[in-house]
KOLMARDREN-989244 format. One record per atom (N, C-alpha, C): residue in one letter; x, y, z. Coordinates in steps of 0.001 Angstrom, whole numbers, padded with zeros to 6 digits, always signed. Layout:
<rs>
aXYZ;...
</rs>
This chain:
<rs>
x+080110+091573+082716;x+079978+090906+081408;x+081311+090277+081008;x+081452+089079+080287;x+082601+088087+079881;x+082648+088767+078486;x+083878+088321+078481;x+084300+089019+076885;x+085461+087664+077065;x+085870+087122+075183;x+086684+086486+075089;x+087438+087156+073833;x+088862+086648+074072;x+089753+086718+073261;x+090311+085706+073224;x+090835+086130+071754;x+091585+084437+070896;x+092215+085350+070695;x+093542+083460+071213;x+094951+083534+070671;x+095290+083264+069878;x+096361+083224+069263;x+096952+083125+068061;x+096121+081843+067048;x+096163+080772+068443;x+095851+079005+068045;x+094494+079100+068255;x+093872+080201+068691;x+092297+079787+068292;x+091898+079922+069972;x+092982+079207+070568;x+091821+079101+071872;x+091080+080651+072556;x+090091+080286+073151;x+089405+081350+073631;x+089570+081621+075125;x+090007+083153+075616;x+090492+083420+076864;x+089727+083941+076907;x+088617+084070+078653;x+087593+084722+079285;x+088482+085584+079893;x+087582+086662+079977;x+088411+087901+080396;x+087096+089189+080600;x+087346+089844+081769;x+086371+090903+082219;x+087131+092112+082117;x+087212+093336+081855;x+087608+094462+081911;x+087005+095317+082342;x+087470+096588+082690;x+086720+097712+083286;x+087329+098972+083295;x+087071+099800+082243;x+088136+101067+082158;x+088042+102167+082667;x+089098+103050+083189;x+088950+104072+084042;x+088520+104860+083940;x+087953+105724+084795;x+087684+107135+084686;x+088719+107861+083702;x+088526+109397+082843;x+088695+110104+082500;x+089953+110681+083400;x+089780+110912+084491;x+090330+111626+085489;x+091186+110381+085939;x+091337+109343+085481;x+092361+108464+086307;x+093214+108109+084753;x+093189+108611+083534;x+094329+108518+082433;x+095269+108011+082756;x+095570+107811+082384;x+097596+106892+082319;x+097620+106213+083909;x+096643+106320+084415;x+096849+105194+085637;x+097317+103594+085428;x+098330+103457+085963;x+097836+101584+085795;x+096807+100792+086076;x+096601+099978+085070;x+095407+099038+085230;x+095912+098228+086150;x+094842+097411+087051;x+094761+096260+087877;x+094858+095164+086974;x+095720+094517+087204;x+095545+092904+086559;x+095622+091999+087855;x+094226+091152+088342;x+094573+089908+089020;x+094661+088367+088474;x+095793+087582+088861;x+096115+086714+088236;x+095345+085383+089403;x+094507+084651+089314;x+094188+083211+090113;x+095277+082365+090883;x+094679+081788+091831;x+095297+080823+092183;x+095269+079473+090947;x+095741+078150+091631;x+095639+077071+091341;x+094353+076503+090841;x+093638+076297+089629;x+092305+075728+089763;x+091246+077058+090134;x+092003+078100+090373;x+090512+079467+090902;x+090336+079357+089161;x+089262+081541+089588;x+089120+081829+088419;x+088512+083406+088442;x+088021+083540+087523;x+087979+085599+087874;x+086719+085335+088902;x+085610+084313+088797;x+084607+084660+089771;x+085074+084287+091428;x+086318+084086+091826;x+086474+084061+092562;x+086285+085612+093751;x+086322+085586+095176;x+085828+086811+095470;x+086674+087631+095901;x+088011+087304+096017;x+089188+088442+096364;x+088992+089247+094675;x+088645+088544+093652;x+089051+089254+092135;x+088064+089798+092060;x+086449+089536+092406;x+085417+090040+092342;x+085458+091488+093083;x+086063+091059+094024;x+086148+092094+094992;x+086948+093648+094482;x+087461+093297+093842;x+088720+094113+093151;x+088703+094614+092351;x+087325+094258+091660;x+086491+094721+090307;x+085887+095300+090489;x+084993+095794+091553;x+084341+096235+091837;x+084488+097418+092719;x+085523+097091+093716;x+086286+098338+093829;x+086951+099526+092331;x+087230+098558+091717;x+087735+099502+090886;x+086730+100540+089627;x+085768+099325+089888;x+084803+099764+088613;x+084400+101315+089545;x+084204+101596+090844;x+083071+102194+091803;x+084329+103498+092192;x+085584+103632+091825;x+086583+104308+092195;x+087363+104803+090494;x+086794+104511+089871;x+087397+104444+088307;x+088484+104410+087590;x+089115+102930+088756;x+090126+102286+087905;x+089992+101600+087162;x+091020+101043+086121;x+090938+100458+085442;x+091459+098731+085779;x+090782+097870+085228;x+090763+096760+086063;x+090735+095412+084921;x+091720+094530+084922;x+091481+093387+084200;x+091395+092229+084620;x+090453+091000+084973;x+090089+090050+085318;x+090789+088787+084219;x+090968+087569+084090;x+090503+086532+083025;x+090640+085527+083937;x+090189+084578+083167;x+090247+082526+083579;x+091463+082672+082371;x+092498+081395+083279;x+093660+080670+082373;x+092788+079809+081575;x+093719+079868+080557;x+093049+078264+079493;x+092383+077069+080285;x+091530+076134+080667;x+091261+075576+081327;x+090403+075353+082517;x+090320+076886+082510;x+089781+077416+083860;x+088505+078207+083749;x+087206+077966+084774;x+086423+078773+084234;x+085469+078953+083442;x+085273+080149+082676;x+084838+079963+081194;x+085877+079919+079779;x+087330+079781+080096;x+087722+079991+078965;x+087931+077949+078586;x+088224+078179+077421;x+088411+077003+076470;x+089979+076445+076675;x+090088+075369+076793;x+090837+073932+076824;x+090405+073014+077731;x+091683+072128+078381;x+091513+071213+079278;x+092698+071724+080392;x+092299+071769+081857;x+092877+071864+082390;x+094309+070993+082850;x+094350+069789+082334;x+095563+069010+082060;x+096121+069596+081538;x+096283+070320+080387;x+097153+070961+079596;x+097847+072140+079953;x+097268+072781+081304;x+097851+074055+081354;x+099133+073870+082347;x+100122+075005+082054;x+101328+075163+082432;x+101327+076506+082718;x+102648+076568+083841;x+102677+078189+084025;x+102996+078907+082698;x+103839+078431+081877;x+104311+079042+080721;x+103193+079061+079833;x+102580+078418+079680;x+101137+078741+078723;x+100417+079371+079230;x+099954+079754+081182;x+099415+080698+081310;x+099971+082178+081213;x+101156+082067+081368;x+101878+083207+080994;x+101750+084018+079996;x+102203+082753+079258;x+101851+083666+077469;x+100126+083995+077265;x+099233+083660+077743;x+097970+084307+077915;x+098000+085068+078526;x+098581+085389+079498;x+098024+086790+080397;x+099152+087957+079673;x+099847+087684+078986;x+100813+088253+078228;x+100536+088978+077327;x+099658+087902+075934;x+098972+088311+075525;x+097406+088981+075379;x+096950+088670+076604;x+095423+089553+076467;x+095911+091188+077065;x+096919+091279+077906;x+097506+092676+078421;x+098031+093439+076628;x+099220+092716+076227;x+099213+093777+074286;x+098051+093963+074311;x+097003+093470+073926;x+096003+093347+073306;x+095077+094134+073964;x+094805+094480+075361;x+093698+095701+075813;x+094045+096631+076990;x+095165+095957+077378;x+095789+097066+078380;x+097067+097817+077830;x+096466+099213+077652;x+097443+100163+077519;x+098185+101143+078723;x+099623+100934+078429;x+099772+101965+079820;x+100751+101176+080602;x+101180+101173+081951;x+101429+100674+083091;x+100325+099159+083567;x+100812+098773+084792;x+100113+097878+085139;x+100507+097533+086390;x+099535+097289+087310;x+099809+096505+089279;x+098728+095275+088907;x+100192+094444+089110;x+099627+092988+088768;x+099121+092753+090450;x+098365+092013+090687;x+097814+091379+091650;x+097805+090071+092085;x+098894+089120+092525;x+098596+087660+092299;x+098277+087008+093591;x+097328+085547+093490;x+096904+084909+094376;x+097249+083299+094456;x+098064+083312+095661;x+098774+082180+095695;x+099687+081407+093896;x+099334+080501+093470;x+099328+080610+092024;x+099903+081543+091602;x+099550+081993+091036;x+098930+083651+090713;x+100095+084528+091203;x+100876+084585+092557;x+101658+085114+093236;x+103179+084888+092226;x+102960+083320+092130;x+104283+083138+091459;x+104213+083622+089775;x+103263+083178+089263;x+102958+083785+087945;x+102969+085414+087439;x+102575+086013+089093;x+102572+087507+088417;x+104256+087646+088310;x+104925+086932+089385;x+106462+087444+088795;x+106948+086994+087601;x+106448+085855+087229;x+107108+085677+086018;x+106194+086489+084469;x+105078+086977+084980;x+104460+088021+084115;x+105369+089533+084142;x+106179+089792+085538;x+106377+091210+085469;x+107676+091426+085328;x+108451+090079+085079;x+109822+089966+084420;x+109086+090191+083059;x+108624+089633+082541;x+108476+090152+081011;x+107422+091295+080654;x+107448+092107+081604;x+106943+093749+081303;x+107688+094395+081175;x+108520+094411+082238;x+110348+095470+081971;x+109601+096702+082469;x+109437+097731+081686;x+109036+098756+082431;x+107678+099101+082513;x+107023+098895+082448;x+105422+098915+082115;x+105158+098094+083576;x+105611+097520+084456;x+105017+096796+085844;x+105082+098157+086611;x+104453+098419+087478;x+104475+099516+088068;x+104448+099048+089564;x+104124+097673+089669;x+103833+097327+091081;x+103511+096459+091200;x+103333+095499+092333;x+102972+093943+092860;x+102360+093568+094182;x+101492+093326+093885;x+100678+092548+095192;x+100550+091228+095464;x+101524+090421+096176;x+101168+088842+096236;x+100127+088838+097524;x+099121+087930+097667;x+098255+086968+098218;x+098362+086025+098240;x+099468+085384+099591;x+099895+084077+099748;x+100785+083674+098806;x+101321+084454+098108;x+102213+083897+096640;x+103313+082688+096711;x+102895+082052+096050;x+103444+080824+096042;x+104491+080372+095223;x+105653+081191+095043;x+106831+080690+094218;x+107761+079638+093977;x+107418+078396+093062;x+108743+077656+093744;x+107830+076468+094163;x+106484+076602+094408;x+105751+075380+095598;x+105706+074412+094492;x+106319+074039+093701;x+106532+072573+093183;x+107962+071575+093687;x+108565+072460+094295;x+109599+072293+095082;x+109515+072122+096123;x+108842+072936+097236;x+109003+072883+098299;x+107570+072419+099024;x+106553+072158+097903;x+105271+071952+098527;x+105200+070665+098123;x+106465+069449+097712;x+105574+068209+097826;x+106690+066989+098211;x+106553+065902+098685;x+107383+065360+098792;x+108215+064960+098087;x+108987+063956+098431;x+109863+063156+097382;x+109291+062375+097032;x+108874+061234+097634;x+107482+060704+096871;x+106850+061120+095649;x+106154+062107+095881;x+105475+062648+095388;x+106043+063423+093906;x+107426+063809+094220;x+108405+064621+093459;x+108958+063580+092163;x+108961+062016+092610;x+109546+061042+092171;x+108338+060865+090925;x+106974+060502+091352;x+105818+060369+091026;x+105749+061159+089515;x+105770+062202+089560;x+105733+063396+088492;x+106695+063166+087655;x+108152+062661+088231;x+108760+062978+087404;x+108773+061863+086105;x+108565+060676+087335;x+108077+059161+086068;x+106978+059531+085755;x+106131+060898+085123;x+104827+061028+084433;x+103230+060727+084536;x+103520+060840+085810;x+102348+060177+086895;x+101579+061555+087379;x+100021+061275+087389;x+099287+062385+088220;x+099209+062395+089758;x+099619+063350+090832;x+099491+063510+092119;x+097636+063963+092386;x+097425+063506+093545;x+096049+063732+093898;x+096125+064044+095313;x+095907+065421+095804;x+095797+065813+097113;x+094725+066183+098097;x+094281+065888+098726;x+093220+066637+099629;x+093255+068114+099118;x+091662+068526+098676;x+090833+069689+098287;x+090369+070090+099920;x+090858+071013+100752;x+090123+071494+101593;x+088782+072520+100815;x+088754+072791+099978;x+087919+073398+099436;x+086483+073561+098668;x+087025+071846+098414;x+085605+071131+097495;x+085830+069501+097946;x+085162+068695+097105;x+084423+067101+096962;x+085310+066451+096064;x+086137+067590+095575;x+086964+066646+094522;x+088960+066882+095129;x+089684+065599+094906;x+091051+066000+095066;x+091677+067385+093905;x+092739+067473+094367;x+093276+068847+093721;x+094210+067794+093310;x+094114+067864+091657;x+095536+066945+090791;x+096448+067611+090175;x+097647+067698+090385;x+098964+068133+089750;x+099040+066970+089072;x+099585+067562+087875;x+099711+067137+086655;x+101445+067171+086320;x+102077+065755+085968;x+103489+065790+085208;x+103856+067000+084399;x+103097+066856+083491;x+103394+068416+082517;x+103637+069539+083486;x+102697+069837+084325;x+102550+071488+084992;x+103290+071232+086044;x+103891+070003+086498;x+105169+070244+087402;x+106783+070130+086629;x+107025+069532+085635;x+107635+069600+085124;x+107939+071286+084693;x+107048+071631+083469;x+107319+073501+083458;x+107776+074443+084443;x+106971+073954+085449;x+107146+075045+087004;x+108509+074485+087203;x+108763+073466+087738;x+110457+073373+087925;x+111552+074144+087149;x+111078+074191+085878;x+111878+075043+085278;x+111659+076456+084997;x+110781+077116+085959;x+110189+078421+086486;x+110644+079032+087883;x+111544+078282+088085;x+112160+078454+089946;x+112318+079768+089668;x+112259+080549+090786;x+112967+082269+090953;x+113919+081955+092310;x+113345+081442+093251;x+113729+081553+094701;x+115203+080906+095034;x+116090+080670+093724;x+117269+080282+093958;x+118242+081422+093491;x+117717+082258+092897;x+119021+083630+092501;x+117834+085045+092727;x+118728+085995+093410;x+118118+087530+092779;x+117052+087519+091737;x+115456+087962+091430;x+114725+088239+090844;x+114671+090304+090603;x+115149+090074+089397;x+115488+091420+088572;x+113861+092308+088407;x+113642+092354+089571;x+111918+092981+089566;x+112121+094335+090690;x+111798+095843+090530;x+112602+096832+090964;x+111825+097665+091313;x+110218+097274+091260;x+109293+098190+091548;x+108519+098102+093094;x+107885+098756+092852;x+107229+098358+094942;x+106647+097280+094546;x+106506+096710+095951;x+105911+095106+096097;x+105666+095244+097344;x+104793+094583+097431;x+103614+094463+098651;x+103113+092961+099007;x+103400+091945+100025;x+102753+090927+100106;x+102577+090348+101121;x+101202+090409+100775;x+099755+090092+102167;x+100474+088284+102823;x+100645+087800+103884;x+100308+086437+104318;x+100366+086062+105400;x+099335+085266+105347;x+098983+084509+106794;x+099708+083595+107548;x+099909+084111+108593;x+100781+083113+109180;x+099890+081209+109615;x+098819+081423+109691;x+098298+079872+109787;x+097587+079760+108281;x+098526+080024+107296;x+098061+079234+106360;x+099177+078028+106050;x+098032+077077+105910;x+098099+075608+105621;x+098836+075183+104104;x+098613+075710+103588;x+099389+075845+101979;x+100735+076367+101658;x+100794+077669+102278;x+102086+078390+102105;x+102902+078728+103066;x+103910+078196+103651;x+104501+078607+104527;x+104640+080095+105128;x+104352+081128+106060;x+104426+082377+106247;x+105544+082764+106099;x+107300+081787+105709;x+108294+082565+105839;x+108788+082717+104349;x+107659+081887+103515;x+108067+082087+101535;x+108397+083413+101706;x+107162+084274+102066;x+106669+085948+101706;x+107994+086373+102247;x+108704+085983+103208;x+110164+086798+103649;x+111359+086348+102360;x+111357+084763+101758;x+112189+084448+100963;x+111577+085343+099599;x+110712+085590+099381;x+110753+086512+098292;x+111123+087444+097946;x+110472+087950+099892;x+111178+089571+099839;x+112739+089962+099955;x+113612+088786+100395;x+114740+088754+100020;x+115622+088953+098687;x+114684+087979+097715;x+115022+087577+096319;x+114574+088924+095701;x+113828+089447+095787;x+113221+090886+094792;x+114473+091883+095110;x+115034+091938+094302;x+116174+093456+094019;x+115323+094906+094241;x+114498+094749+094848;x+113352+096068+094959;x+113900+095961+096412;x+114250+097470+096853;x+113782+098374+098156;x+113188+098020+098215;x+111590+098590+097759;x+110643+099348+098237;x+109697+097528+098115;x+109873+096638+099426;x+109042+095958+099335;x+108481+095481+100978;x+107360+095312+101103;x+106917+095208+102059;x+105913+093958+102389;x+106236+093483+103568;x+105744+091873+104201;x+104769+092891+105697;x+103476+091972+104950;x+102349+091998+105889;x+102125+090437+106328;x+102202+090444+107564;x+101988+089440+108102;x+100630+089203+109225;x+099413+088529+108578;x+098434+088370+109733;x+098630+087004+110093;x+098938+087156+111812;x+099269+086022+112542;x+097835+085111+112488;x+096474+085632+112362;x+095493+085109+112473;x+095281+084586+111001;x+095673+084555+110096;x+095380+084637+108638;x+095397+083537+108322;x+094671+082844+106959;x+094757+081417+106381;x+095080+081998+105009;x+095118+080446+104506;x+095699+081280+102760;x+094882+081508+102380;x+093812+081581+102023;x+092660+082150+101191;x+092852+083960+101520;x+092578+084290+103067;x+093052+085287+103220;x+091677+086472+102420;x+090468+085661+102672;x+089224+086147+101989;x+087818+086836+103016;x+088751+086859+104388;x+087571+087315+104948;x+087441+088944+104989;x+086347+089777+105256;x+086397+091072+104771;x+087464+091849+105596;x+087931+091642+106519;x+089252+092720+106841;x+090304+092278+105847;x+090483+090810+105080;x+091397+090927+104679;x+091388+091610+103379;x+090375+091647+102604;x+089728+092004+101891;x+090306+093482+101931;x+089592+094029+102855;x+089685+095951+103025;x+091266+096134+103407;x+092178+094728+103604;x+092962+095131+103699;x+094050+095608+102328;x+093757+094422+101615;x+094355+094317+099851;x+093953+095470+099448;x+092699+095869+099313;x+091746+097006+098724;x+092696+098594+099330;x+092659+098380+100404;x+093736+099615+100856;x+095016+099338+100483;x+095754+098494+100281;x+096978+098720+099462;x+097010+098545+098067;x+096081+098207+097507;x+095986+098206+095773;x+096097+099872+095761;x+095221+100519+097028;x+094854+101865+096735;x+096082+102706+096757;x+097321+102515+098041;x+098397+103088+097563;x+099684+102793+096559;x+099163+101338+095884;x+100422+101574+095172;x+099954+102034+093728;x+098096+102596+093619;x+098055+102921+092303;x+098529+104737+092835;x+098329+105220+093539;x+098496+106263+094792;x+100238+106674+093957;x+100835+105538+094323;x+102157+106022+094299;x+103068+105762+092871;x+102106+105268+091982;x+102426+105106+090933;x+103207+105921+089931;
</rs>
Protein backbone atom coordinates (compact mmCIF):
# COMPACT_ATOMS: atom_id res chain seq x y z
CA UNK A 1 0.00 0.00 0.00
CA UNK A 2 1.27 3.81 -1.00
CA UNK A 3 1.09 6.24 1.61
CA UNK A 4 2.02 9.98 0.91
CA UNK A 5 3.61 12.61 2.75
CA UNK A 6 3.77 16.35 2.38
CA UNK A 7 6.44 18.59 2.60
CA UNK A 8 6.68 21.60 3.98
CA UNK A 9 5.60 23.25 0.20
CA UNK A 10 2.78 20.97 -0.18
CA UNK A 11 4.31 18.59 -2.53
CA UNK A 12 3.32 15.01 -2.07
CA UNK A 13 6.07 12.17 -1.51
CA UNK A 14 5.00 8.40 -2.28
CA UNK A 15 6.41 6.33 0.12
CA UNK A 16 5.80 2.49 1.30
CA UNK A 17 6.80 1.42 4.79
CA UNK A 18 6.92 -1.68 6.68
CA UNK A 19 7.61 -1.98 10.42
CA UNK A 20 9.43 -4.50 12.32
CA UNK A 21 8.82 -7.18 14.29
CA UNK A 22 8.59 -6.72 18.08
CA UNK A 23 11.64 -8.84 18.42
CA UNK A 24 13.68 -6.78 15.90
CA UNK A 25 13.22 -3.15 18.24
CA UNK A 26 15.84 -0.64 17.77
CA UNK A 27 16.95 -2.43 14.60
CA UNK A 28 17.74 -0.17 11.73
CA UNK A 29 15.30 0.41 9.19
CA UNK A 30 16.10 -0.29 5.45
CA UNK A 31 15.92 2.78 3.41
CA UNK A 32 16.34 2.17 -0.52
CA UNK A 33 17.09 5.14 -2.47
CA UNK A 34 16.37 4.75 -6.81
CA UNK A 35 18.34 5.09 -9.49
CA UNK A 36 18.03 7.82 -12.20
CA UNK A 37 14.33 8.04 -13.49
CA UNK A 38 13.59 4.41 -11.31
CA UNK A 39 11.15 4.24 -8.53
CA UNK A 40 10.03 2.09 -5.38
CA UNK A 41 8.21 -0.36 -7.93
CA UNK A 42 11.27 -1.11 -9.23
CA UNK A 43 12.41 -4.91 -8.40
CA UNK A 44 15.77 -4.79 -6.55
CA UNK A 45 13.38 -2.32 -3.95
CA UNK A 46 10.48 -4.61 -4.33
CA UNK A 47 12.61 -7.21 -3.62
CA UNK A 48 13.83 -5.75 -0.38
CA UNK A 49 10.44 -5.14 0.86
CA UNK A 50 9.52 -8.04 0.88
CA UNK A 51 12.31 -9.62 2.25
CA UNK A 52 11.97 -7.48 4.97
CA UNK A 53 8.28 -7.42 5.47
CA UNK A 54 8.66 -11.77 5.62
CA UNK A 55 11.89 -11.48 8.15
CA UNK A 56 10.46 -8.44 10.26
CA UNK A 57 12.45 -5.71 9.33
CA UNK A 58 11.72 -2.63 9.13
CA UNK A 59 11.78 -1.20 5.66
CA UNK A 60 11.25 2.24 3.84
CA UNK A 61 10.57 2.55 0.13
CA UNK A 62 9.54 6.21 -1.70
CA UNK A 63 9.49 7.81 -5.42
CA UNK A 64 11.62 11.27 -5.55
CA UNK A 65 9.46 14.27 -6.42
CA UNK A 66 8.86 13.54 -10.02
CA UNK A 67 9.07 10.09 -10.01
CA UNK A 68 6.50 7.50 -9.91
CA UNK A 69 3.56 8.25 -7.92
CA UNK A 70 4.77 11.18 -6.11
CA UNK A 71 3.88 14.84 -7.32
CA UNK A 72 6.00 17.37 -9.45
CA UNK A 73 7.80 17.41 -12.71
CA UNK A 74 10.66 15.53 -13.23
CA UNK A 75 12.63 18.55 -14.80
CA UNK A 76 12.69 20.01 -11.59
CA UNK A 77 14.34 17.48 -9.59
CA UNK A 78 17.88 17.80 -8.24
CA UNK A 79 19.99 15.73 -6.05
CA UNK A 80 19.59 18.39 -3.38
CA UNK A 81 15.83 18.43 -3.55
CA UNK A 82 15.87 14.76 -3.53
CA UNK A 83 17.85 14.83 -0.61
CA UNK A 84 15.93 17.05 1.40
CA UNK A 85 12.94 14.54 0.72
CA UNK A 86 14.43 11.52 1.70
CA UNK A 87 15.64 13.60 4.67
CA UNK A 88 12.62 14.59 5.48
CA UNK A 89 10.21 11.57 5.17
CA UNK A 90 13.13 9.55 7.47
CA UNK A 91 12.35 12.69 10.75
CA UNK A 92 9.11 12.07 9.99
CA UNK A 93 8.62 7.96 10.24
CA UNK A 94 11.82 6.44 10.76
CA UNK A 95 12.85 6.20 14.22
CA UNK A 96 16.12 4.75 15.30
CA UNK A 97 19.24 3.93 13.14
CA UNK A 98 19.16 3.34 9.48
CA UNK A 99 21.11 1.01 6.33
CA UNK A 100 20.55 3.14 3.53
CA UNK A 101 20.54 1.10 0.37
CA UNK A 102 21.42 2.98 -2.88
CA UNK A 103 21.03 2.16 -6.61
CA UNK A 104 23.22 3.57 -9.04
CA UNK A 105 21.63 7.24 -8.54
CA UNK A 106 20.69 6.37 -5.47
CA UNK A 107 24.40 5.13 -4.67
CA UNK A 108 25.56 8.67 -4.84
CA UNK A 109 22.56 10.16 -3.03
CA UNK A 110 22.63 7.69 -0.18
CA UNK A 111 26.09 9.31 0.61
CA UNK A 112 25.06 12.51 0.55
CA UNK A 113 21.89 11.34 2.72
CA UNK A 114 24.35 9.62 5.31
CA UNK A 115 26.62 12.66 5.64
CA UNK A 116 23.64 14.31 7.01
CA UNK A 117 22.64 11.48 9.53
CA UNK A 118 25.92 11.73 11.57
CA UNK A 119 25.19 9.04 13.81
CA UNK A 120 22.00 7.45 13.14
CA UNK A 121 23.61 5.76 9.52
CA UNK A 122 24.46 2.50 10.67
CA UNK A 123 25.49 1.24 7.26
CA UNK A 124 25.61 1.36 3.34
CA UNK A 125 24.91 -0.64 0.49
CA UNK A 126 25.76 0.82 -3.01
CA UNK A 127 24.33 -0.97 -6.28
CA UNK A 128 26.43 0.26 -9.00
CA UNK A 129 26.67 3.65 -7.12
CA UNK A 130 27.27 6.28 -9.13
CA UNK A 131 29.11 9.25 -7.52
CA UNK A 132 30.35 12.10 -9.38
CA UNK A 133 28.77 10.57 -12.94
CA UNK A 134 28.01 14.12 -14.01
CA UNK A 135 31.60 14.40 -14.32
CA UNK A 136 32.87 11.54 -15.45
CA UNK A 137 29.83 10.09 -17.32
CA UNK A 138 29.57 12.70 -20.10
CA UNK A 139 31.51 14.39 -22.49
CA UNK A 140 32.74 17.73 -23.06
CA UNK A 141 30.38 18.24 -25.53
CA UNK A 142 27.96 17.30 -23.72
CA UNK A 143 29.44 19.01 -20.40
CA UNK A 144 29.57 22.35 -22.54
CA UNK A 145 25.79 21.73 -23.56
CA UNK A 146 24.45 21.87 -19.85
CA UNK A 147 26.38 24.30 -18.92
CA UNK A 148 24.95 26.93 -21.72
CA UNK A 149 21.40 25.53 -20.24
CA UNK A 150 20.63 23.07 -22.74
CA UNK A 151 18.87 19.51 -22.28
CA UNK A 152 21.20 16.27 -23.06
CA UNK A 153 19.29 13.26 -24.59
CA UNK A 154 20.90 9.79 -24.37
CA UNK A 155 20.14 6.35 -25.50
CA UNK A 156 17.52 4.54 -22.92
CA UNK A 157 18.79 0.93 -23.09
CA UNK A 158 15.84 0.38 -21.06
CA UNK A 159 12.76 1.84 -22.70
CA UNK A 160 11.34 3.77 -26.18
CA UNK A 161 12.12 6.94 -24.78
CA UNK A 162 15.82 8.85 -24.51
CA UNK A 163 17.05 9.36 -20.89
CA UNK A 164 17.29 13.50 -20.57
CA UNK A 165 19.63 15.25 -18.18
CA UNK A 166 18.54 18.30 -17.41
CA UNK A 167 20.87 21.84 -16.90
CA UNK A 168 19.42 22.29 -13.46
CA UNK A 169 20.17 18.53 -12.21
CA UNK A 170 23.63 18.75 -13.69
CA UNK A 171 24.44 21.87 -12.54
CA UNK A 172 23.40 20.83 -8.55
CA UNK A 173 25.25 17.44 -8.91
CA UNK A 174 28.46 19.26 -9.89
CA UNK A 175 28.27 20.92 -6.88
CA UNK A 176 27.63 17.48 -5.01
CA UNK A 177 31.17 15.98 -6.06
CA UNK A 178 32.53 13.64 -3.07
CA UNK A 179 35.19 11.76 -5.20
CA UNK A 180 37.70 14.64 -5.01
CA UNK A 181 38.50 14.74 -1.04
CA UNK A 182 38.03 12.05 1.90
CA UNK A 183 34.16 11.41 2.51
CA UNK A 184 33.68 11.69 6.45
CA UNK A 185 31.28 8.46 6.38
CA UNK A 186 32.76 5.78 9.19
CA UNK A 187 30.35 3.07 9.20
CA UNK A 188 30.47 -0.39 7.25
CA UNK A 189 29.88 -0.12 3.61
CA UNK A 190 29.32 -2.67 1.29
CA UNK A 191 29.27 -2.24 -2.60
CA UNK A 192 27.85 -4.68 -5.05
CA UNK A 193 29.35 -3.99 -8.99
CA UNK A 194 29.52 -5.35 -12.11
CA UNK A 195 32.27 -5.43 -13.92
CA UNK A 196 30.41 -5.33 -17.60
CA UNK A 197 28.32 -2.70 -16.63
CA UNK A 198 27.82 -0.25 -19.36
CA UNK A 199 26.92 2.80 -17.15
CA UNK A 200 29.35 2.66 -14.34
CA UNK A 201 32.70 2.00 -14.63
CA UNK A 202 33.70 -1.23 -12.24
CA UNK A 203 36.73 0.80 -10.88
CA UNK A 204 34.18 3.97 -9.37
CA UNK A 205 33.24 1.14 -6.54
CA UNK A 206 37.26 1.00 -5.79
CA UNK A 207 37.41 5.10 -6.02
CA UNK A 208 34.82 5.19 -3.42
CA UNK A 209 36.13 2.70 -1.43
CA UNK A 210 39.19 4.71 -1.27
CA UNK A 211 37.37 8.06 -0.49
CA UNK A 212 35.15 6.52 2.54
CA UNK A 213 37.29 7.12 5.85
CA UNK A 214 35.53 3.74 6.90
CA UNK A 215 37.72 0.48 7.50
CA UNK A 216 35.16 -1.59 7.47
CA UNK A 217 34.30 -1.34 3.67
CA UNK A 218 33.97 -3.87 1.22
CA UNK A 219 34.04 -4.18 -2.90
CA UNK A 220 32.11 -7.05 -4.46
CA UNK A 221 32.92 -7.43 -7.74
CA UNK A 222 30.79 -9.71 -10.33
CA UNK A 223 32.94 -10.04 -13.39
CA UNK A 224 29.70 -11.32 -15.13
CA UNK A 225 27.51 -8.43 -13.79
CA UNK A 226 25.64 -5.45 -15.65
CA UNK A 227 24.45 -2.38 -13.86
CA UNK A 228 21.08 -3.20 -13.20
CA UNK A 229 22.63 -6.09 -11.36
CA UNK A 230 18.78 -7.51 -11.07
CA UNK A 231 19.05 -10.99 -11.87
CA UNK A 232 18.10 -13.41 -8.91
CA UNK A 233 21.68 -14.37 -7.71
CA UNK A 234 22.24 -10.88 -7.68
CA UNK A 235 19.36 -10.29 -5.92
CA UNK A 236 20.08 -13.19 -3.11
CA UNK A 237 23.17 -11.66 -3.25
CA UNK A 238 22.21 -7.86 -1.81
CA UNK A 239 19.51 -9.74 0.31
CA UNK A 240 22.43 -11.66 2.06
CA UNK A 241 24.36 -8.66 2.79
CA UNK A 242 21.50 -6.27 3.79
CA UNK A 243 21.20 -9.42 6.16
CA UNK A 244 24.67 -8.95 7.74
CA UNK A 245 25.01 -5.51 8.09
CA UNK A 246 21.51 -5.34 9.93
CA UNK A 247 23.36 -8.64 11.74
CA UNK A 248 26.15 -6.41 12.72
CA UNK A 249 24.51 -3.44 13.56
Amino acid sequence: MTDFFEMPNGRKIAFRLTHGSASNTGAPTLVFLPGYMSDMAGSKATALFEWAQANGHACLLLDYSGCGESDGDFADGTLSRWRDEVLALMDAKVQGPAVLVGSSMGGWLMLLVGLALGERLAGMVGIAAAPDFTEWGYSADQKAMLQAGETVLEDNPYGPEPTPIYAAFWADAQAQRLLGAPIPIACPVTLLQGQRDADVPWETALRLADRLVSDKVLVQLAKDGDHRLSRPEDVARLLAIVEQHLLSA
